[in-house]
C-alpha positions in Angstrom: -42.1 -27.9 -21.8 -46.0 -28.9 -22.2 -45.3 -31.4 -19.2 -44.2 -28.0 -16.8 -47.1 -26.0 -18.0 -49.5 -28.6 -17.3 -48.7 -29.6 -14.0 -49.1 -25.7 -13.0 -53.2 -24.6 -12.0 -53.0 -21.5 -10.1 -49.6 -20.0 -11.3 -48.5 -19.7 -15.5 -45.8 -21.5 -16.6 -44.0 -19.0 -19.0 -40.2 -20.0 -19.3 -39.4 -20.8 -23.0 -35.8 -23.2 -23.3 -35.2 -21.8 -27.1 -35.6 -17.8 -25.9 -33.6 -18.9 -22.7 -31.5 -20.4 -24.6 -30.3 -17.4 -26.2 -29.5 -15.7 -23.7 -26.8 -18.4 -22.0 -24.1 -16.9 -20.1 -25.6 -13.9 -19.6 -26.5 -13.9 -16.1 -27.8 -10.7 -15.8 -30.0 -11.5 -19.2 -31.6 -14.2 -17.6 -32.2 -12.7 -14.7 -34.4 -9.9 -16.9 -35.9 -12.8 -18.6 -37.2 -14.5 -15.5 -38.1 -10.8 -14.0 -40.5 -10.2 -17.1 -42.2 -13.6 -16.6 -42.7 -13.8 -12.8 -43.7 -9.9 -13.4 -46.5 -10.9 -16.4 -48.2 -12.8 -13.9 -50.2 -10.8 -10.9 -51.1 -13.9 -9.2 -46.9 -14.4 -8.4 -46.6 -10.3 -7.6 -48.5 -7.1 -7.9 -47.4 -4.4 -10.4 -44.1 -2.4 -8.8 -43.7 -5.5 -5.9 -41.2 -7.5 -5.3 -37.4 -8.2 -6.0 -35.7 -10.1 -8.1 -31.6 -10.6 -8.1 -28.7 -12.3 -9.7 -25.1 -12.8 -8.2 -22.4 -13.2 -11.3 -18.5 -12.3 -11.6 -17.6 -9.2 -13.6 -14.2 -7.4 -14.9 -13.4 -4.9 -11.5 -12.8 -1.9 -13.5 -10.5 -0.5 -10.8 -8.5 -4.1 -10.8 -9.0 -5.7 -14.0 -9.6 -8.7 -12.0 -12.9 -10.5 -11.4 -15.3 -9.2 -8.7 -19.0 -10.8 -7.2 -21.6 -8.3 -8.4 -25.2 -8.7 -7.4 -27.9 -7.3 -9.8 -31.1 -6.3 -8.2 -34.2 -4.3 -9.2 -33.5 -0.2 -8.3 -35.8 1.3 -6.4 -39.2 2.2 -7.7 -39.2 -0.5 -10.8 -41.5 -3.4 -11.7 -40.3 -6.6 -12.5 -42.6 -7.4 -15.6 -41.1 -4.5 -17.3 -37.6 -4.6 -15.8 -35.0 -3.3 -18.2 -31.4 -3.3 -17.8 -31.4 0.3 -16.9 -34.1 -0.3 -14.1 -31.3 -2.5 -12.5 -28.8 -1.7 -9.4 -25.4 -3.3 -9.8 -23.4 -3.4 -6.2 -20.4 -5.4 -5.1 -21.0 -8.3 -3.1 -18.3 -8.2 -0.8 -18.4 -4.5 0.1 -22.0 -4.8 0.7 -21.5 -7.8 3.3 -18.9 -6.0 4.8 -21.4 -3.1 5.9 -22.6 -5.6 8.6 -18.7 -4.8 10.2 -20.1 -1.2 10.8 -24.0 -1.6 11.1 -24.7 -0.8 15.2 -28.3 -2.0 15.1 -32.0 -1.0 14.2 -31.5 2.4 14.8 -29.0 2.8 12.2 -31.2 1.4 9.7 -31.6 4.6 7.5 -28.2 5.6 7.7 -27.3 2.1 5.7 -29.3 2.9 2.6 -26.7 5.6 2.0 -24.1 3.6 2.4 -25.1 1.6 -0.2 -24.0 4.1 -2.8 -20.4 3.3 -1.5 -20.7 -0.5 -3.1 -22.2 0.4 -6.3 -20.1 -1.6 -9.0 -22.3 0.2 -12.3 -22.3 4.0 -11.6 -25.5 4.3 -14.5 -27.3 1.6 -12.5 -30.5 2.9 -10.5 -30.5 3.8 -7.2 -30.8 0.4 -4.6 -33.7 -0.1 -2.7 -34.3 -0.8 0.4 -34.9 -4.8 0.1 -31.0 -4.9 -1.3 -29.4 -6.5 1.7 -32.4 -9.2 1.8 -30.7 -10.4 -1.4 -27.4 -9.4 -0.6 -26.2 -11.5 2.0 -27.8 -14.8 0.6 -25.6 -16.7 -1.1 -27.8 -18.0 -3.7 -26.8 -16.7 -7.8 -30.4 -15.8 -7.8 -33.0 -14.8 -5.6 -36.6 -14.1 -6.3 -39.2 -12.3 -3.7 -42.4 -11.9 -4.7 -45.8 -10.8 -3.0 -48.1 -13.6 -4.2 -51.4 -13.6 -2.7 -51.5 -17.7 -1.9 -48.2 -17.4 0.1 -49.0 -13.8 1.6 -52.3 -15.5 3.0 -50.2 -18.2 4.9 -47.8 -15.3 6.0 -50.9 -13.1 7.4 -52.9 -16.1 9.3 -52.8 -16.1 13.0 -51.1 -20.0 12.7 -48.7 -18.7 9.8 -45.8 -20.0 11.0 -46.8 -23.4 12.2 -49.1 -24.0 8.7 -45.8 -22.8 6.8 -43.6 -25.8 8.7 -46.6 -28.1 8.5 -47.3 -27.4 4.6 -43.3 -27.6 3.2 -42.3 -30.3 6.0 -39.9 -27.6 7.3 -38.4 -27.1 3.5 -39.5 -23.6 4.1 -38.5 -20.8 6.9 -40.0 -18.4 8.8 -39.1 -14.8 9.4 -41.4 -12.7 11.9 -42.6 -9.3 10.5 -40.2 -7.2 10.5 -39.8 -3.3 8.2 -37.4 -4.2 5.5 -33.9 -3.0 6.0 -30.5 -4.2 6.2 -31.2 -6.2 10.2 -34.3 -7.6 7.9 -31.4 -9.4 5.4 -29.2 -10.4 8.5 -31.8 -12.1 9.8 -32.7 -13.7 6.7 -29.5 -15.2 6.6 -29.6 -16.5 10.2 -32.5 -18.1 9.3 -30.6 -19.9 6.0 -27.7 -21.1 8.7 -30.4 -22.0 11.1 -32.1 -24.4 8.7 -29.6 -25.5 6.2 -31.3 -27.1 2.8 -34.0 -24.4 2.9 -35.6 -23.9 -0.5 -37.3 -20.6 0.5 -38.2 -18.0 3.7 -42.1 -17.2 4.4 -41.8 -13.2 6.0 -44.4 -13.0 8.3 -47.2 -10.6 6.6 -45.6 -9.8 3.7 -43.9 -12.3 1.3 -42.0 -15.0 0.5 -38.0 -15.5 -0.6 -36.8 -18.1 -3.3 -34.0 -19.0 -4.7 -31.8 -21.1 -7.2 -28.8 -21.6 -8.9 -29.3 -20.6 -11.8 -32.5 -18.6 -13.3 -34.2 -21.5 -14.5 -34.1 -23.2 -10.9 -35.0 -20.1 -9.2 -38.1 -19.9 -11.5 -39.0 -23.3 -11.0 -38.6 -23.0 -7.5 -40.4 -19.9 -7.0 -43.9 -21.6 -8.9 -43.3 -24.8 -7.4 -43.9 -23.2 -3.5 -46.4 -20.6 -4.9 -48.3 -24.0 -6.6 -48.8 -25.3 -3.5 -49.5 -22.6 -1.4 -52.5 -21.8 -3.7 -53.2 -25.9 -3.9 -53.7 -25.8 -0.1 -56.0 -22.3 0.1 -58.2 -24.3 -2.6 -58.4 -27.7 -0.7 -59.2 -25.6 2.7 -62.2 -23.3 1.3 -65.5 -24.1 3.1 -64.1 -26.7 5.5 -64.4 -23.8 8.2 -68.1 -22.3 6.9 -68.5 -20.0 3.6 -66.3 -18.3 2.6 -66.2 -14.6 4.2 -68.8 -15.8 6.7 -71.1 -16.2 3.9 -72.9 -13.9 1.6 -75.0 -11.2 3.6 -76.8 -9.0 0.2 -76.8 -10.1 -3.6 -76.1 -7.6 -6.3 -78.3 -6.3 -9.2 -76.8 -7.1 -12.5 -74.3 -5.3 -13.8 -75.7 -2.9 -16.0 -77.5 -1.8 -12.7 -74.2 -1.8 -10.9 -72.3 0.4 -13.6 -75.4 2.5 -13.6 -75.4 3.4 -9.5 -71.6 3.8 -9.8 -71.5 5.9 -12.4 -74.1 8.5 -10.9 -72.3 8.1 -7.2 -68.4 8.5 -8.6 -68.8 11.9 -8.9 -70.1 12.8 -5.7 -67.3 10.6 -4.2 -64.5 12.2 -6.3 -65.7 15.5 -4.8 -65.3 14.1 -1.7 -62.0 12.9 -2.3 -60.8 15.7 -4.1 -61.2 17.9 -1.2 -57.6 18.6 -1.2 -56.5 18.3 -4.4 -57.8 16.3 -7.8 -57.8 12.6 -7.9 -58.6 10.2 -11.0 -61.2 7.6 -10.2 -61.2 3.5 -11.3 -64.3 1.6 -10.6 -64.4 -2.5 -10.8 -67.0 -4.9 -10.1 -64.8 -7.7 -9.6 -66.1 -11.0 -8.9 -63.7 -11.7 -6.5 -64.6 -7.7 -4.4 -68.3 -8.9 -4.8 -67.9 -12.3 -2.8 -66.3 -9.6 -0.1 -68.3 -6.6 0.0 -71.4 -8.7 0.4 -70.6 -11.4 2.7 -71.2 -11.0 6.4 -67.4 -10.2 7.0 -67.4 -7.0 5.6 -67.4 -5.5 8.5 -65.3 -7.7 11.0 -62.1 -7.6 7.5 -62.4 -4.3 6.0 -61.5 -1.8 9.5 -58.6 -4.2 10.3 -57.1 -3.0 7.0 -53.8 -4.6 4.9 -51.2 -6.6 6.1 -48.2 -6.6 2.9 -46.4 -3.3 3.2 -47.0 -3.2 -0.6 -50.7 -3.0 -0.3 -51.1 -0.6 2.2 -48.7 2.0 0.7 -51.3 2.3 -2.5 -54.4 1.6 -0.4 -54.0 3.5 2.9 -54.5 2.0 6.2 -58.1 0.5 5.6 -61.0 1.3 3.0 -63.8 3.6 3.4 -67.4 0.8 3.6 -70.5 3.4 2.5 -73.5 2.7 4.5 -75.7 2.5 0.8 -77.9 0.1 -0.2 -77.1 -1.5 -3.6 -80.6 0.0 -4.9 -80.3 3.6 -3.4 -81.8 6.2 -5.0 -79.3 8.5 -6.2 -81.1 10.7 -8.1 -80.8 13.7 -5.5 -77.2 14.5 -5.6 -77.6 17.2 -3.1 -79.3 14.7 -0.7 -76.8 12.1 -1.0 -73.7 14.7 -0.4 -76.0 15.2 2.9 -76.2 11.7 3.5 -72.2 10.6 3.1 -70.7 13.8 4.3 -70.5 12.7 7.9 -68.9 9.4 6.5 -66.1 11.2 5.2 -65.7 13.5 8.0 -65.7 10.1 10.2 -62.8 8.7 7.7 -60.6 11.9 7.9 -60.7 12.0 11.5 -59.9 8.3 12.2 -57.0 8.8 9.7 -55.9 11.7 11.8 -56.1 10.1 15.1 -54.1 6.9 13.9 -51.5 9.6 12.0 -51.7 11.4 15.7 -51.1 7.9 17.9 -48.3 7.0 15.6 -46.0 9.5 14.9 -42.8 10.4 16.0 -40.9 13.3 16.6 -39.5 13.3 12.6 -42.2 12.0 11.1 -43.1 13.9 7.8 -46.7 16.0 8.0 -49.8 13.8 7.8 -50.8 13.5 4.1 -54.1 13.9 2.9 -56.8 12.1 4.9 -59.3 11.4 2.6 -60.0 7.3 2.0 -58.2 5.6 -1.8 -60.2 3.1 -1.5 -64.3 3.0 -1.1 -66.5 0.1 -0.9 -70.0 0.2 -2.2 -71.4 -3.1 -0.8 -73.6 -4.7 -3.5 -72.3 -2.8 -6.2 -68.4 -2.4 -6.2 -65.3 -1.4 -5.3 -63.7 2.6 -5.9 -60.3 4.1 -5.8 -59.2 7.5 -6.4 -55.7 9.0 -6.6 -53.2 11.3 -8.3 -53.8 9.4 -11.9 -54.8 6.5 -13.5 -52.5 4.3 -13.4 -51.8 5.0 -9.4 -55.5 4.7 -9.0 -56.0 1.6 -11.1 -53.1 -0.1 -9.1 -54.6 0.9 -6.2 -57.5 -1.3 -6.7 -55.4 -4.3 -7.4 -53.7 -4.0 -4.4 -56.9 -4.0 -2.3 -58.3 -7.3 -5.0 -55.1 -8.5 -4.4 -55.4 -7.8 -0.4 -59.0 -9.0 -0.1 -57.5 -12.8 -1.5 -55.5 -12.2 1.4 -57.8 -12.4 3.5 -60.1 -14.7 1.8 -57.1 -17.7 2.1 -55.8 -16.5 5.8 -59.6 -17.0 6.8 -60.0 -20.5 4.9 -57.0 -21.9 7.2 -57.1 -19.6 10.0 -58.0 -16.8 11.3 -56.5 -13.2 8.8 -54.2 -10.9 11.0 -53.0 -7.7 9.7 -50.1 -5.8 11.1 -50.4 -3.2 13.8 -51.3 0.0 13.0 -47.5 1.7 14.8 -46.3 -1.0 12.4 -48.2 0.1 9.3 -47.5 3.8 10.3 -43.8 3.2 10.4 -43.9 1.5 6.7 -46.2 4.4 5.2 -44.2 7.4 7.1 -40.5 6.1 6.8 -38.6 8.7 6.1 -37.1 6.6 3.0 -40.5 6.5 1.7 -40.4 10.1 2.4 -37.6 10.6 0.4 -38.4 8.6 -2.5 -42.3 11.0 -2.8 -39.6 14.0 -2.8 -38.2 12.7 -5.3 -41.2 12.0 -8.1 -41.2 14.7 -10.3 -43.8 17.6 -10.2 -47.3 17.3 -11.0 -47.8 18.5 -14.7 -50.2 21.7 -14.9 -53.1 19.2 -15.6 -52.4 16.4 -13.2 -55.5 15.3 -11.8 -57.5 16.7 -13.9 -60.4 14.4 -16.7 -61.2 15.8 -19.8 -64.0 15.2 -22.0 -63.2 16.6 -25.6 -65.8 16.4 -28.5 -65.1 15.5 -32.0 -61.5 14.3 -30.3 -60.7 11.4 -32.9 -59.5 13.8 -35.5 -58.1 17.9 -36.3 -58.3 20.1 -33.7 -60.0 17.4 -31.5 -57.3 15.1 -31.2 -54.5 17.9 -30.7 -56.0 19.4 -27.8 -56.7 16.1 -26.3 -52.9 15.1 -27.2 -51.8 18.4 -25.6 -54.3 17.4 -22.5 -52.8 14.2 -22.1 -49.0 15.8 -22.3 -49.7 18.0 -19.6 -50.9 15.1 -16.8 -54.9 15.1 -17.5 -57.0 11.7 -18.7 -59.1 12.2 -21.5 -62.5 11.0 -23.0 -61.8 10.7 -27.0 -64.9 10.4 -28.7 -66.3 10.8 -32.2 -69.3 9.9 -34.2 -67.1 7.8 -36.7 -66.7 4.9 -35.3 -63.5 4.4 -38.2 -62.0 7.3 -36.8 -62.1 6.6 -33.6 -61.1 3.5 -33.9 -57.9 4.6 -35.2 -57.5 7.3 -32.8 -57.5 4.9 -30.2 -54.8 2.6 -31.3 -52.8 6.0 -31.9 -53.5 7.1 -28.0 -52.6 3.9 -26.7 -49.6 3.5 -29.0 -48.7 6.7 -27.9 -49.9 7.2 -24.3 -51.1 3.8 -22.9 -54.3 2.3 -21.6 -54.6 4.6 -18.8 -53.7 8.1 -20.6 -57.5 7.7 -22.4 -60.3 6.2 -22.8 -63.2 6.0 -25.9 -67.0 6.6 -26.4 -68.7 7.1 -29.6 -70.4 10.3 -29.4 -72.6 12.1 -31.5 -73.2 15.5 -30.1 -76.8 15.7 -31.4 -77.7 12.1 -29.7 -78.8 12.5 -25.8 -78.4 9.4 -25.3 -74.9 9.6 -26.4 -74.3 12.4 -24.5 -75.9 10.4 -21.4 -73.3 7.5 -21.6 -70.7 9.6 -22.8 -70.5 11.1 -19.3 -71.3 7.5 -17.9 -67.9 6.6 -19.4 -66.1 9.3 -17.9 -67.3 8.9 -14.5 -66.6 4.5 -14.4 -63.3 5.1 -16.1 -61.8 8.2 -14.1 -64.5 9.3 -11.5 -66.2 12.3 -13.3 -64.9 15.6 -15.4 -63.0 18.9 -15.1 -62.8 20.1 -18.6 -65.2 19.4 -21.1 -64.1 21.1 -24.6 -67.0 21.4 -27.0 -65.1 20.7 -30.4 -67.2 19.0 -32.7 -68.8 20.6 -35.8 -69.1 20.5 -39.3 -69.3 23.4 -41.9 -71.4 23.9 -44.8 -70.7 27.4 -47.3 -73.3 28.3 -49.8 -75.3 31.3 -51.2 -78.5 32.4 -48.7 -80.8 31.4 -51.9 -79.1 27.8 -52.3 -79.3 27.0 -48.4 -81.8 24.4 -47.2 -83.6 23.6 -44.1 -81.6 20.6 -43.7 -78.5 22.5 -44.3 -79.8 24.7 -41.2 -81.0 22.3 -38.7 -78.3 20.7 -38.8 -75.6 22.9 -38.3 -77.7 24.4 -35.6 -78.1 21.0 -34.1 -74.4 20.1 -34.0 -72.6 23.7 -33.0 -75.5 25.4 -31.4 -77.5 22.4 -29.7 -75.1 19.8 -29.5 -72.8 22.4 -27.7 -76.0 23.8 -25.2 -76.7 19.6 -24.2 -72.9 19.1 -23.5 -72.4 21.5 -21.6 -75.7 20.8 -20.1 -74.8 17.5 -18.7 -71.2 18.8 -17.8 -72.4 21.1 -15.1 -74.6 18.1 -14.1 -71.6 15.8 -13.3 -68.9 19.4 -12.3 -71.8 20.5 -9.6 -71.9 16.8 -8.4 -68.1 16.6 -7.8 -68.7 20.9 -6.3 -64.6 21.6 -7.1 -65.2 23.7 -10.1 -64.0 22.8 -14.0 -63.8 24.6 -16.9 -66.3 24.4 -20.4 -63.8 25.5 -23.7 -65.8 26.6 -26.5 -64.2 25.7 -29.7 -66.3 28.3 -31.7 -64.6 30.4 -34.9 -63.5 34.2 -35.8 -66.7 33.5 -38.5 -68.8 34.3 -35.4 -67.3 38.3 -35.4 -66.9 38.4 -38.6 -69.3 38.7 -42.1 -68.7 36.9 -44.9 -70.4 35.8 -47.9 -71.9 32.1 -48.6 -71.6 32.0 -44.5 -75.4 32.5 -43.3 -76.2 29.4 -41.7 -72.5 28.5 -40.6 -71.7 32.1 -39.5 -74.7 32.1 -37.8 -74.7 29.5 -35.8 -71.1 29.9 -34.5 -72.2 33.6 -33.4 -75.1 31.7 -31.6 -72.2 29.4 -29.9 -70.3 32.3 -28.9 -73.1 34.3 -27.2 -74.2 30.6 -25.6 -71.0 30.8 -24.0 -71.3 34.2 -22.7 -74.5 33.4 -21.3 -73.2 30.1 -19.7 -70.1 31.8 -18.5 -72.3 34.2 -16.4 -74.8 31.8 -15.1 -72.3 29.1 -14.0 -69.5 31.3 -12.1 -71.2 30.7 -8.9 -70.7 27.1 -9.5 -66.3 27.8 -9.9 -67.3 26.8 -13.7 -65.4 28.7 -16.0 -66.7 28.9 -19.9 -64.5 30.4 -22.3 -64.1 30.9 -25.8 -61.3 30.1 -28.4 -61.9 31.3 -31.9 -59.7 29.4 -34.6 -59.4 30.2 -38.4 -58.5 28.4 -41.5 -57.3 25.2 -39.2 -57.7 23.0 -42.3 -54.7 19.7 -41.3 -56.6 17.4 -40.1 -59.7 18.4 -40.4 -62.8 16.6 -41.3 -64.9 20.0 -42.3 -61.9 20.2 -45.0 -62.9 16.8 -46.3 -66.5 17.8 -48.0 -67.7 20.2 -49.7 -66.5 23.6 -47.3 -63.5 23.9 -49.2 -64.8 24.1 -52.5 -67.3 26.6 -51.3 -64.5 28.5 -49.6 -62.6 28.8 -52.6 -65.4 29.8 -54.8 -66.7 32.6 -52.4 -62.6 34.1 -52.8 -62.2 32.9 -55.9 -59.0 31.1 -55.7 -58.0 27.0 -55.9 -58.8 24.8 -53.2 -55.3 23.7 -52.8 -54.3 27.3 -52.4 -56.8 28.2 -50.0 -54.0 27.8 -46.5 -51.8 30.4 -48.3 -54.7 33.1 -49.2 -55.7 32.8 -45.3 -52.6 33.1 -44.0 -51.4 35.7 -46.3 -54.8 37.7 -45.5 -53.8 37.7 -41.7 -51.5 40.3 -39.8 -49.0 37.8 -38.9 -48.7 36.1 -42.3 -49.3 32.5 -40.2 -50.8 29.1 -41.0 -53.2 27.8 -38.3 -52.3 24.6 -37.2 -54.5 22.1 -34.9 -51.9 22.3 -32.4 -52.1 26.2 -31.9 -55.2 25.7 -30.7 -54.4 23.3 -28.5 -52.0 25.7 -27.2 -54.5 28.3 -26.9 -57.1 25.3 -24.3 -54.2 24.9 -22.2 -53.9 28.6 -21.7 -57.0 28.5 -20.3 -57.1 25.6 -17.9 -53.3 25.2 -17.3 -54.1 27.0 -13.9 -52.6 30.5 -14.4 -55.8 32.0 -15.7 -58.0 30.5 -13.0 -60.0 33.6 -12.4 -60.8 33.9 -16.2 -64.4 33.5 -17.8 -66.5 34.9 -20.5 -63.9 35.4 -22.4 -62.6 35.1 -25.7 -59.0 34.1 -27.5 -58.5 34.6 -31.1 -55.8 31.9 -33.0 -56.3 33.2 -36.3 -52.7 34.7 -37.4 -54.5 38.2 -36.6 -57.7 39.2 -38.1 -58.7 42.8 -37.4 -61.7 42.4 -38.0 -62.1 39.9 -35.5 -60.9 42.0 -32.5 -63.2 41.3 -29.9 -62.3 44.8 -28.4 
């Protein structure tokens, strides 16, 4: 095995003969096993592309005899994570039999349907649309992938000449064509056309490969990709420099994170013009080398050739007219100076959505650019969340290597734009964004939640992330939040979250906490000022320490939050909301409560003030007032519990019953009630609410606010 991986540069050599050899004579096994490896590496295919099938006999339930069943990856799943339950199961002869009924290109849509009619496993996903392309192969198992090495021979200008040159006709050619069931008729023309074929090159998209058994098709597969990337290595700079050569250098990379983090927000703004998108920001070596070479502008308008790239990148990217050391101190003035580019984008979207369409194609989507290009400093995406947004930006990587290697040995082509158009407004493709499921109430939406590693924190963030937002989780343990973030990404995965340690009476925490926000997701719509501490003793016992610093954390640390939140909500100019995690101690007198009590009345009338000062901005500030929340919480830890107890003169471990039992609905307080209580508030249904103030304290009379 140590022989196959080391005669492999450019492509990983995964298969391991004891795990395969577990899985003998289980075809379809195999075929999950090879998925999962092709899938774990993005230089073969990009996350979501590509196909892979097996062909194997299986018990006919209807007969009891033996039919020909092809397995194939459904519609909409991945191939590194490819389950069994992610696969479509069809019978082999009633789907080559279609071909006795299929009247032509026009009839192409029609065809998907009748692909239900040769399912052989009705639990089996639906079948996608690259099923016949595997289907009327003959090969037990078929793999077609999207790799950037063969895609660059498959987009140059010579593609199909390099392809025959390069594989000594071992490899065919299929001109561009929209996947579909003519698509697999003609793949199989080509096959009888050229008989001994190892593999078909599809003109700007891909490449087909195929064995007899998994192991040979996985062999096969790396062996073609191996070379194609062999030949793009031995071929860069025998033309010039690569991209024509490098045109501006970029400042280092501190200096790059800096300029994108003050610009994403404005840009999100921009892009968020009809609804919320999550930002991703890269650097990427390999997006350097091509937004500051003096190809830039010659590459980037012609836009994508592989279907796959354009349908998570849009037609071509947005190139700011910025210099890599702008001043971007004057949001206002910036806003001023990229507004027309925007308006430029949305219009050339709209006339290439005008020229294109037909009389049923769906209404234009929204106009605004996924993909931005800061020359000298990076590359941005935005769209409906993370992971989509994230993707996005590996798609364009993945399409700029594309052009990179087409250049190198050519000259890069992408496909028409009535082509492109066709792909990205197929009524399939229609039908398949009909089908997601419906945005979740916070879709879109980045939140930044102080003290978020632990108590109340961490369950509003949870409850965030449930309901379709990204979230900051920060803390000034850096323990706790250590934990916290193997428990988010346990629970949620890398792009639910991210992490910054935060201390709320730090500015220059603050600063990068913010910083964070606006690399990882673009900027921030709800910022939840959680963090505090408590401290309970007699007026003669307390200290100026004691005071300072509860007035630093709740009063101050909540005032410079908030502070920089309207900094970063008035550069993005679509609103957000400021939740003020504050306490029913600010309404109501207590003893051994002076500095504490206090300070959360300060924090309460801070939000008042706020709320009135920032509704001309669409900032909402509100108010939720907990009591007793002691699970979880890291005021319970120290000394606030003891002091509790002594002020009512009961046990510390009966403390949750006495505040319960003194409340008008008899009720614990748990850190999820008030998570329940956030959502209220920026779930969208009290959007014209501010200033005001929600009790979750099981009913305190005293505490009515009115």
């Amino acid at each position: 095995m140590s022989d196959e991986k080391d005669r492999f540069k450019h492509v990983s050599y995964l298969w391991d003969e004891t795990d395969a050899a577990k899985l003998a004579g289980d075809e379809v096994a195999l075929l999950l096993y090879r998925s999962n490896l092709l899938g774990a590496d993005l230089r073969l295919t990009n996350y979501g592309g590509g196909n892979t099938s097996c062909k194997a006999d299986a018990i006919d339930p209807l007969t009891g005899g033996t039919a020909e069943v092809m397995w194939i990856k459904g519609s909409g799943g991945d191939i590194g994570t490819l389950k069994r339950s992610g696969l479509a199961a069809l019978y082999v002869e009633r789907l080559r039999s279609l071909k006795n009924i299929y009247k032509g290109i026009e009839m192409e849509d029609e065809m998907v349907e009748l692909f239900n009619h040769c399912i052989y496993d009705l639990n089996s996903k639906a079948p996608s649309i690259d099923t016949p392309l595997h289907g009327f192969l003959p090969f037990k198992h078929i793999d077609h992938l999207h790799p950037d090495a063969a895609i660059a021979i498959a987009a140059a200008k010579d593609g199909k000449q390099i392809t025959q040159d390069l594989f000594d006709g071992k490899i065919g050619w299929v001109e561009w064509q929209k996947p579909g069931f003519d698509l697999g008729l003609q793949l199989k023309a080509c096959l009888d056309e050229n008989p001994g074929i190892i593999g078909i090159m599809l003109g700007s998209h891909g490449l087909f490969t195929w064995g007899d058994t998994a192991y040979e098709s996985y062999i096969n597969t790396l062996e073609v990709i191996e070379k194609c990337a062999i030949y793009l290595e031995e071929n860069y700079g025998k033309k010039g420099p690569v991209f024509g050569g490098q045109k501006i250098s970029s400042p280092e990379k501190s200096q790059r994170e800096a300029q994108a983090a003050l610009l994403a927000p404005i840009l999100r703004g921009f892009c968020s013009s009809e609804k919320h998108m999550v930002g991703h920001f890269t650097d990427d070596s390999r997006v350097l080398e091509f937004i500051n070479s003096n190809d830039l502008d010659r590459l980037a308008p012609l836009g994508t050739s592989c279907p796959d790239h354009f349908l998570r990148t849009k037609i071509s990217p947005l190139v700011l007219d910025l210099s890599p050391d702008e001043d971007l101190s004057d949001p206002a003035k910036i806003k001023e100076r990229l507004a027309p580019e925007f308006v430029a984008y949305r219009q050339m979207y709209a006339d290439y959505y005008e020229t294109c369409k037909h009389p049923n194609s769906p209404a234009m989507r929204d106009a605004n650019p996924v993909i931005i290009l800061y020359p000298g400093i990076g590359m941005f995406s935005f769209s409906k969340d993370k992971q989509t947004t994230r993707v996005a930006a590996e798609f364009y990587t993945n399409a700029i290597n594309v052009m990179k290697g087409a250049e190198a040995i050519s000259e890069y082509t992408s496909l028409p734009r009535q082509e492109a158009f066709n792909i990205e407004y197929w009524l399939l493709e229609e039908a398949k964004l009909q089908r997601m499921p419906k945005p979740k109430a916070l879709s879109g939406k980045i939140a930044l939640v102080t003290g978020s590693a632990g108590g109340i924190g961490k369950a509003i963030a949870k409850k965030f992330v449930d309901e379709g937002a990204v979230v900051v989780i920060n803390d000034n343990d850096a323990g706790r939040l250590e934990k916290a973030d193997a428990e988010f990404k346990s629970q949620y995965g890398k792009d639910a979250y991210t992490t910054a340690l935060l201390d709320v009476t730090s500015g220059d925490d603050i600063t990068n906490a913010f910083h964070i926000a606006a690399l990882a997701f673009g900027g921030v719509d709800i910022v939840v000022n959680c963090a505090g501490l408590s401290i309970s003793k007699p007026i003669e016992e307390h200290t100026d320490k004691d005071w300072d610093l509860l007035y630093d954390v709740l009063v101050k640390g909540q005032f410079k939050v908030t502070q920089a939140s309207v900094g970063v909500m008035r550069k993005q100019a679509i609103g957000g909301d400021i939740l003020n995690i504050v306490s029913k101690n600010a309404l109501v007198s207590g003893p051994n409560n002076a500095g504490y009590g206090s300070a959360k009345a300060a924090q309460l009338h801070l939000s008042r003030l706020n709320a009135a000062e920032l509704g001309a901005d669409k900032i909402r500030v509100n108010v939720v007032n907990p009591d007793a929340v002691i699970s979880d919480s890291k005021i319970w830890e120290g000394d606030w519990a003891a002091g509790r107890a002594k002020a009512y003169g009961v046990k510390v471990e009966e403390l949750p019953a006495f505040y319960a039992k003194r409340t008008l609905l008899d009720k614990i307080i748990l850190p999820e009630d008030i998570a329940n209580a956030c959502l209220v508030f920026v779930g969208g249904l009290l959007s014209k609410s501010t200033g005001n103030v929600l009790n979750v304290d099981g009913g305190v009379a005293m505490a009515f606010v009115r």
